[in-house]
C-alpha positions in Angstrom: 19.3 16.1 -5.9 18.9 16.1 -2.3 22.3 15.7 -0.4 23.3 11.9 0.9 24.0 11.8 4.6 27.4 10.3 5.0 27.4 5.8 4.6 27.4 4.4 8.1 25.1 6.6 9.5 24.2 6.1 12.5 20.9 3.7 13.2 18.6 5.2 15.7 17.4 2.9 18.9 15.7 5.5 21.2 12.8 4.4 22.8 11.3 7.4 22.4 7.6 6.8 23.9 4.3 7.4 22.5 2.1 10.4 21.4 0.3 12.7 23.8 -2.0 9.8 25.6 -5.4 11.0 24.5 -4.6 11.3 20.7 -3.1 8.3 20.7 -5.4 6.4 22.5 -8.1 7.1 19.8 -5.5 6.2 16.8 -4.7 3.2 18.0 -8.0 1.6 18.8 -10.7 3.3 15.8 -9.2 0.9 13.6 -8.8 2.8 9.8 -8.3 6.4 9.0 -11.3 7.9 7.5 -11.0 9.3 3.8 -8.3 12.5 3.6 -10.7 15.2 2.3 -9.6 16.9 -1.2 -7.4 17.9 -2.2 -5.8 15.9 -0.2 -3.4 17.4 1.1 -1.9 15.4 4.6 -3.8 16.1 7.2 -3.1 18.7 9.5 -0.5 18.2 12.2 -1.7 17.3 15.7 0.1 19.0 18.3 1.7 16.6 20.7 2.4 18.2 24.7 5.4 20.4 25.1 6.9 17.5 26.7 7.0 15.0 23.7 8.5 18.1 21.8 11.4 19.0 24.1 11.6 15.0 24.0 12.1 14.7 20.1 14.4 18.1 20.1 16.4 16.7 22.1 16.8 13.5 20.4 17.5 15.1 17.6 20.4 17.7 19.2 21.9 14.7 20.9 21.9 12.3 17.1 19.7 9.7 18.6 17.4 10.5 15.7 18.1 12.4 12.1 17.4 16.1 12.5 14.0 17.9 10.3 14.3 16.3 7.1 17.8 14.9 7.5 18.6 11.9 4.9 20.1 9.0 6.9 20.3 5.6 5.1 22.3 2.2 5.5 25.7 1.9 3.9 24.3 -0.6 1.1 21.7 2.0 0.0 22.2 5.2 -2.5 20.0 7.9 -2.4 19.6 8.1 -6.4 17.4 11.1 -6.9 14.2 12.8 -5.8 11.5 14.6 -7.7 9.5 16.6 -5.5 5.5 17.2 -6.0 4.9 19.7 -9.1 0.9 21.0 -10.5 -0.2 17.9 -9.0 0.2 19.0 -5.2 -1.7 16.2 -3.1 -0.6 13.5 -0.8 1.1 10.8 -2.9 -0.4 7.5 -2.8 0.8 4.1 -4.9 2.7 3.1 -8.1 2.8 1.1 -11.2 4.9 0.6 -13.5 5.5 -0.5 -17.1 8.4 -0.4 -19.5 10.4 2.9 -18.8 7.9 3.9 -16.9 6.5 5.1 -13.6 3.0 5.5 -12.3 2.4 7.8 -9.6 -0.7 7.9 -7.5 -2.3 10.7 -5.9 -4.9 12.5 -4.2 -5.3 15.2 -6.8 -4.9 12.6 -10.0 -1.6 11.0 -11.5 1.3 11.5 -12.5 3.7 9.9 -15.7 7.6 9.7 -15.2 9.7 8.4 -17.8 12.2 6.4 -16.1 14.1 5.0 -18.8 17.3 6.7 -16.9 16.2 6.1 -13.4 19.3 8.4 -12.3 17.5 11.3 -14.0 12.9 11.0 -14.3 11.8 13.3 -16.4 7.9 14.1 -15.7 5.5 13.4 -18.9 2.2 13.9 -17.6 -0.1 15.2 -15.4 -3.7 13.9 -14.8 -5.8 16.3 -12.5 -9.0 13.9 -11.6 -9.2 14.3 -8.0 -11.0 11.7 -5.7 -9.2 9.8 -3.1 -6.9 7.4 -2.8 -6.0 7.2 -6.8 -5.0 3.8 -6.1 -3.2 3.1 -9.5 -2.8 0.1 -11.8 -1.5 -0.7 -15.7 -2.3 -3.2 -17.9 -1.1 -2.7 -21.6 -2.9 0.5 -22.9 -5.4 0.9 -19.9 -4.9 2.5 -16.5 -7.3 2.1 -13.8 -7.7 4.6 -10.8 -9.9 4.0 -7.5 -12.1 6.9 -6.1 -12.8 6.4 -2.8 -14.5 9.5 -1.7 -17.9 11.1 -2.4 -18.2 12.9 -5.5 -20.9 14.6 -7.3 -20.2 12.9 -10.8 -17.7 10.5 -12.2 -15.8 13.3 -14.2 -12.6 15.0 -13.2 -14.1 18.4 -12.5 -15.9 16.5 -10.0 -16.8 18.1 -6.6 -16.2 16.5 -3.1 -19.9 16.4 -1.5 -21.9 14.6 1.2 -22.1 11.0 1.0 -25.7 11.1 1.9 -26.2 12.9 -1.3 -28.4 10.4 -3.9 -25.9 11.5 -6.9 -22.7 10.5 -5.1 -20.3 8.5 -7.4 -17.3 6.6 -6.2 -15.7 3.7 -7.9 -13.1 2.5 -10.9 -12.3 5.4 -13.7 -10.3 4.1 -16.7 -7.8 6.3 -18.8 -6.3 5.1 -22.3 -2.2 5.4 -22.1 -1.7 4.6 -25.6 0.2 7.6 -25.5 2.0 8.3 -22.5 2.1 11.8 -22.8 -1.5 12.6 -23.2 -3.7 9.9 -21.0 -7.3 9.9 -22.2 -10.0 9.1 -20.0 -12.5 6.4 -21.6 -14.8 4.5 -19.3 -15.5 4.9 -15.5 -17.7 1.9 -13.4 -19.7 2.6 -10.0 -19.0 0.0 -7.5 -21.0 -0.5 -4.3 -19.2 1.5 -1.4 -16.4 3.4 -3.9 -13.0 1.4 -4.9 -10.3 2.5 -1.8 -7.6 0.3 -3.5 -8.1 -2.6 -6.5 -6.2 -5.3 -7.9 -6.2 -6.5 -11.3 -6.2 -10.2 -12.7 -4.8 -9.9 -16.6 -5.9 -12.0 -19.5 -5.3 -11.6 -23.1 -8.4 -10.5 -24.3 -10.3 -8.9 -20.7 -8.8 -7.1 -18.0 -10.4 -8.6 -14.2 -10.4 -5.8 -11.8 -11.1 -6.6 -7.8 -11.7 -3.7 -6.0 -11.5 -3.4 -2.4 -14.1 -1.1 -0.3 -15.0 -1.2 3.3 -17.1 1.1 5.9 -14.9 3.7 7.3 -17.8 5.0 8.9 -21.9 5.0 8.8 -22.1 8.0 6.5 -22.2 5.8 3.4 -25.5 4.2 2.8 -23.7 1.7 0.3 -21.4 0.4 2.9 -23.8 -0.7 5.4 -22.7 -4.1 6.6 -22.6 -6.9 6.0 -20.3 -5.2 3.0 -19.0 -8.2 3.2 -17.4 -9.3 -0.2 -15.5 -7.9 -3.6 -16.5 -5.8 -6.5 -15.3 -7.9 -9.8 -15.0 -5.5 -13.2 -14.5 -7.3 -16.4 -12.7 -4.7 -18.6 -12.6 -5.6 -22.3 -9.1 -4.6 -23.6 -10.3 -3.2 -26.7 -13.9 -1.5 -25.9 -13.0 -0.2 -22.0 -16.1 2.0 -22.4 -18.2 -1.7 -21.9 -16.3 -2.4 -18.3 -19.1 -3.8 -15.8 -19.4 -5.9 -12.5 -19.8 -9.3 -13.2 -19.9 -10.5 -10.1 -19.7 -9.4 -6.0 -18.4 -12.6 -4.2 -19.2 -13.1 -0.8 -15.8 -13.5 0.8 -17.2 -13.7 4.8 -20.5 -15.6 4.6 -22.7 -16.0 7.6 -25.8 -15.1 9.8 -26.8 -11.4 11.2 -26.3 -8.0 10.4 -22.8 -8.1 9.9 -21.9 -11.5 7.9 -19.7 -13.7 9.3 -16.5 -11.3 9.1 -14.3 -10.7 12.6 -16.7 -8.7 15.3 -14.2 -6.3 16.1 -14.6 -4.6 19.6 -16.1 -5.0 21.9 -15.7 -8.9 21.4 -12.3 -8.1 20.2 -10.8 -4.4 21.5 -8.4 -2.5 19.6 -9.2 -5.2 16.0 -11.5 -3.6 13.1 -14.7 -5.4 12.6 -14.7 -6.9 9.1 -16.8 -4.3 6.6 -15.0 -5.4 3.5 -11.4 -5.7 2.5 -8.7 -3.2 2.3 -6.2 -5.0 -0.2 -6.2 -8.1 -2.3 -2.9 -9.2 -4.0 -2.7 -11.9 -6.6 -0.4 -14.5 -7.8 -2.0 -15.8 -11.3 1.1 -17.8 -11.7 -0.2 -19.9 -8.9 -4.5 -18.8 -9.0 -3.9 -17.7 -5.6 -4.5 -14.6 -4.0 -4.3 -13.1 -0.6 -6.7 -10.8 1.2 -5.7 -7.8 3.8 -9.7 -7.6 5.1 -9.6 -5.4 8.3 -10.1 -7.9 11.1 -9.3 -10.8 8.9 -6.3 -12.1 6.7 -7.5 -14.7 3.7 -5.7 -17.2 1.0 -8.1 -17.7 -1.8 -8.6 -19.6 -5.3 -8.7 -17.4 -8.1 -8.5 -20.4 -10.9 -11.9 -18.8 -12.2 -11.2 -15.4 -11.8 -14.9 -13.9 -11.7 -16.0 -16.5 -9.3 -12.5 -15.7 -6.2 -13.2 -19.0 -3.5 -11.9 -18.7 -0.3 -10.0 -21.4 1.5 -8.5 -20.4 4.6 -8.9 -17.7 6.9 -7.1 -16.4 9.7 -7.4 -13.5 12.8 -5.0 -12.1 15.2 -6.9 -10.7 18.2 -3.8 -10.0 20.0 -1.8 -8.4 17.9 -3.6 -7.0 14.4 -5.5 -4.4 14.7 -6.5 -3.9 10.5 -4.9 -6.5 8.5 -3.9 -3.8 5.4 -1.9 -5.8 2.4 -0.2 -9.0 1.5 3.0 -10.0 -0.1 3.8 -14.0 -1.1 7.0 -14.7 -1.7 8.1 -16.5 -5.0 7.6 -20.2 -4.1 4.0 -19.0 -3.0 4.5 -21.1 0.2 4.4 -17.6 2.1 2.8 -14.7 2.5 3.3 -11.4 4.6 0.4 -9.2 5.9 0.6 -5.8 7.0 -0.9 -4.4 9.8 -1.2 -0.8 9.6 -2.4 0.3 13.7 -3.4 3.3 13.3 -5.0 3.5 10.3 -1.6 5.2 8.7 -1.8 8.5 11.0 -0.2 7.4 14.1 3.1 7.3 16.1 3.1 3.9 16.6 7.0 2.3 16.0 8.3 3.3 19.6 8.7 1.2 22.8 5.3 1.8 24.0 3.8 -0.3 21.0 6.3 -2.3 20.7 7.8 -5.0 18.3 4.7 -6.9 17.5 2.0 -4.2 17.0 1.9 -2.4 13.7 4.2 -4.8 12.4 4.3 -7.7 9.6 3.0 -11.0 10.5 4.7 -13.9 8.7 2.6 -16.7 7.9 4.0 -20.0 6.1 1.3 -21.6 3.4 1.0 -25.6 4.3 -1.2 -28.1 2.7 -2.4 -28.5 -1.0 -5.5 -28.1 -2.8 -8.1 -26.8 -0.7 -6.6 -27.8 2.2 -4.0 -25.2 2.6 -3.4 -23.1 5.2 -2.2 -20.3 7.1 0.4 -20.9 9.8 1.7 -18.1 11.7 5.2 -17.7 12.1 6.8 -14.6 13.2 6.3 -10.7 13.4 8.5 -8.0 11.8 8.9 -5.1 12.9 11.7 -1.8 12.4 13.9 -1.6 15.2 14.4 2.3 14.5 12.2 4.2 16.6 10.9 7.1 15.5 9.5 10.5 17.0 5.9 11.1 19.2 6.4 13.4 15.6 6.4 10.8 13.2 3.6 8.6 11.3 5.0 4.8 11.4 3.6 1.5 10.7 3.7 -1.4 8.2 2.8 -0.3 4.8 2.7 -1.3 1.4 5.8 -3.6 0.0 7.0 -5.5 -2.8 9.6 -8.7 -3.5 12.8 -7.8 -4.5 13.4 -11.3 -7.1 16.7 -13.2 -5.8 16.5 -17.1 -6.6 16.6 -18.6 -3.2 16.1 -16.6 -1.1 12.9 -14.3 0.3 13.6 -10.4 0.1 11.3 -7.7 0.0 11.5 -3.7 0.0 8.7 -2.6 2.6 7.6 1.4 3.1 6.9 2.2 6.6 5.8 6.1 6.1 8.3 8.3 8.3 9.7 5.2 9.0 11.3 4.8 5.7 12.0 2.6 3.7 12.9 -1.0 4.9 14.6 -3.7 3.0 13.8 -7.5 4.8 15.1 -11.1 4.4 12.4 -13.9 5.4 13.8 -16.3 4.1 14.1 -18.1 7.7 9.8 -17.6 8.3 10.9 -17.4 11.9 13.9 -15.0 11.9 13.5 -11.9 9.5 16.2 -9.6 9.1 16.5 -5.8 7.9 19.3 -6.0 5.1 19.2 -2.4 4.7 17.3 1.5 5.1 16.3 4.9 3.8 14.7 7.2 5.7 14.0 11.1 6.6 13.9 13.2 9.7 11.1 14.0 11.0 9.2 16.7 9.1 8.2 18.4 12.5 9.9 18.6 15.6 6.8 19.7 17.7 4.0 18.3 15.9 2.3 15.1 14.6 2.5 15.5 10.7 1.3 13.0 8.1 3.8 12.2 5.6 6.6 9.5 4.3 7.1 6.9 2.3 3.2 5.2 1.3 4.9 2.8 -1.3 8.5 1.4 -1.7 8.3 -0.9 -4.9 11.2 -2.7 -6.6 11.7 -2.4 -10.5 14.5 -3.7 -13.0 17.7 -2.6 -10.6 16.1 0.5 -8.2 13.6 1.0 -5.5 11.2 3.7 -6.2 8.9 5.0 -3.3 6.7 7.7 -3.4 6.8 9.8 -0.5 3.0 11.2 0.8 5.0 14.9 1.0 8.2 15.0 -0.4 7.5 13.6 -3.7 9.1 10.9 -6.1 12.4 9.1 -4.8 15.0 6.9 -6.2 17.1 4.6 -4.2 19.7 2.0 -5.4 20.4 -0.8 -3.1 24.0 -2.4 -3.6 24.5 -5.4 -1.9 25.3 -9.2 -2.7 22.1 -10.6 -1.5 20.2 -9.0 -3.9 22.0 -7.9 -6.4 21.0 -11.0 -9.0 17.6 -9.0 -8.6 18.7 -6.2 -11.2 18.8 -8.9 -13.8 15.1 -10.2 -13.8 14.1 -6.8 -16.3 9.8 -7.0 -16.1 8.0 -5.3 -19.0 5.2 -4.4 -16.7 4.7 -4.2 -12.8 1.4 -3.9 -10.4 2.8 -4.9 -7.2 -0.9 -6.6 -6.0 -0.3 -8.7 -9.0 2.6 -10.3 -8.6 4.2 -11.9 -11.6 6.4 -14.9 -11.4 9.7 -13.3 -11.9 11.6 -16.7 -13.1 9.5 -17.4 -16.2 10.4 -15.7 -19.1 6.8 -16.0 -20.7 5.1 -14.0 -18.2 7.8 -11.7 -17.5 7.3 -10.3 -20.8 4.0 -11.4 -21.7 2.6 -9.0 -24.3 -1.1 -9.3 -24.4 -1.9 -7.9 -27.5 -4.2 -9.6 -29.7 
């Protein structure tokens, strides 16, 4: 167990500034990182002047910011546990989770944790089926897996090749977890422009998957715009070898080349231009769903779940530069997008960027019907600066379920992990923190928390480097969360947490 830094740490407020002003400049304004190249290990660090390192060493010699690796955390939060990376040695990506169980995404494949005593995971598997990101999801017996990266088949011994190449497979792979402690891999699904994350709609009987794909660059002749809509997979729940596209739903209809999706630059600098979508999450509860869609944030109908209809969309040419993923709160009459400036790789929560860049943007759900819509309220954004050293920016984030009250745990990569009240749409507060030191002093290094999830009583995040950790928030505004126990959790399908039936909805036949 890694040692705990003392309670009461001390919260860091340097305005350290920005990166060395080329590399920045080029984060900050090419919109998404391309794929990570297998095996996926973070990419290399980018060396920042000698400068911005005497700046952060000095920051940390003086305690403005936590030393190389240093744990520093709020007073409410307990470090539990970590499990650091083992055979499966890529950068960790999301999680799922379901009974006492944890999903772990990576790079390299997957890995199982039995969580049953979330003070002590025990590992139970190890999948090695490499293709990035390994965006991960459960429902029942079936786990599904994105591939988002050229391979040269749709096996696990796959090769990483050109995307040029005719034979190049990327999409949706699909592993029986009947038994937890040998996964078996039954059906796999080619979707146009590869699956970079996906988001599944449950029924009894069939298993909706949408997958989200967009152009990182020209190199892949099946994400030539206008790419411009969703893959929908119906998976039967008892013969996942006959999984298929049913349907690709035109999300951003309209004339030329490039549908009608945001421009991006130059008619809007710094914002991606709408290739696709990065992130869907659903609320079945409600047949809603929210789309994260690069240059564009959208609330759809999902009532008839192969046929998604949007009905409002929103952009932020000021502020957004790729709209990433979406939270709603419980009532469903919010929802929080993500913008992750940057694409993920940059130093971007400092003075320089400042408080609304990179950041959450809070929008309020008004209307009924098909005449809802999106109204901007806020932005969120940590307050703890961080190195010229450290990747920072909104990431991917979950509700932690308190009756009354809006609350959701939020990682922010070497940011940390945040914990926020939105209740008030226009004033959102951080409750409480985790976070590491930098993992270099002198040069730009990927790592840090990619998701920060909440599950019966803990926070689980799974750090890109350091592995698998625990954390334990104890606090009176959320600890009614710990009793709302969920039999099954994929974050981008949210459940509603106050009613019994689908909290422990068993879809067996």
């Amino acid at each position: 167990m890694t040692p705990l830094h003392t309670p009461g740490v001390r919260r860091r407020h340097l305005g350290v500034a920005a990166a060395a002003a080329g590399l920045l400049a080029a984060l900050l304004t090419a919109g998404p990182a391309a794929a990570i190249p297998d095996p996926g290990d973070p990419p290399a660090g980018a060396e920042v002047s000698s400068s911005q390192a005497a700046e952060t060493r000095s920051a940390i010699d003086s305690g403005e910011i936590p030393a190389v690796d240093e744990i520093v955390h709020s007073d409410n939060i307990e470090h539990v546990t970590n499990i650091p990376k083992a055979a499966i040695r890529g950068t960790n990506s999301d999680l799922a989770f379901q009974g006492g169980y944890a999903f772990a995404g990576n790079y390299d494949g997957f890995r199982i944790f039995d969580i049953s005593n979330p003070r002590s995971p025990r590992t139970v598997a190890q999948v090695l089926c490499p293709g990035s990101q390994n965006d991960i999801s459960v429902s029942g017996d079936l786990l599904f897996l994105s591939t988002d990266s050229s391979r040269s088949d749709n096996s696990c011994t796959s090769s990483l090749q050109p995307a040029t190449e005719k034979s190049s497979w990327e999409g949706m792979k699909i592993f029986d977890i009947s038994d937890k402690s040998d996964p078996k891999y039954v059906a796999a699904v080619e979707t146009a422009c590869g699956s970079h994350t996906h988001t599944l709609v449950p029924e009894r009987r069939n298993v909706y998957v949408y997958v989200s794909s967009y152009s990182p660059n020209a190199a892949f002749p099946d994400c030539q715009p206008p790419h411009d809509g969703i893959s929908v997979i119906k998976v039967p729940r008892k013969a996942p070898q006959r999984a298929a596209i049913v349907n690709f739903p035109v999300l951003f209809p309209g004339e030329g080349p490039d549908g009608g999706g945001n421009p991006g630059g130059p008619t809007n600098p710094g914002v991606s231009k709408t290739t696709g979508c990065h992130d869907i999450t659903v609320l079945p509860s409600k047949d809603l769903a929210a789309g994260a869609c690069m240059g564009d944030g959208i609330l759809f109908d999902i009532e008839d779940p192969e046929h998604p209809r949007v009905i409002d969309r929103v952009q932020d040419n000021v502020n957004f530069a790729f709209w990433h993923s979406a939270t709603f709160n419980q009532k469903a009459d919010k929802v929080v997008f993500a913008d992750e400036l940057g694409g993920g790789v940059a130093a971007t929560c400092n003075t320089r960027v400042g408080p609304h860049r990179g950041a959450d943007g809070i929008y309020d759900i008004t209307g009924r019907g098909d005449k809802r819509k999106l109204v901007f309220r806020s932005y969120f954004k940590i307050d703890r600066h961080q190195a010229d050293t450290e990747n920072c920016v909104a990431h991917n984030a979950s509700l932690i379920p308190v009756k009354g009250r809006d609350i959701m745990v939020q990682a922010w990569y070497q940011g940390g992990v945040s914990v926020v009240d939105f209740t008030d749409s226009d004033r959102p507060e951080e409750i409480a923190y985790f976070e590491r030191g930098p993992v270099s002093a002198t040069d730009l290094t990927v790592a840090g928390s990619w998701s920060a999830y909440y599950y019966n009583g803990y926070i689980y995040s799974n750090d890109m480097a350091k592995g698998f950790d625990v954390l334990k928030i104890n606090d009176r505004r959320t600890d009614a969360g710990a009793k709302v126990r969920m039999r099954e959790l994929n974050v981008q399908t949210q459940p509603n947490y106050f009613d019994d039936s689908a909290v422990s909805a068993d879809f067996d036949d």
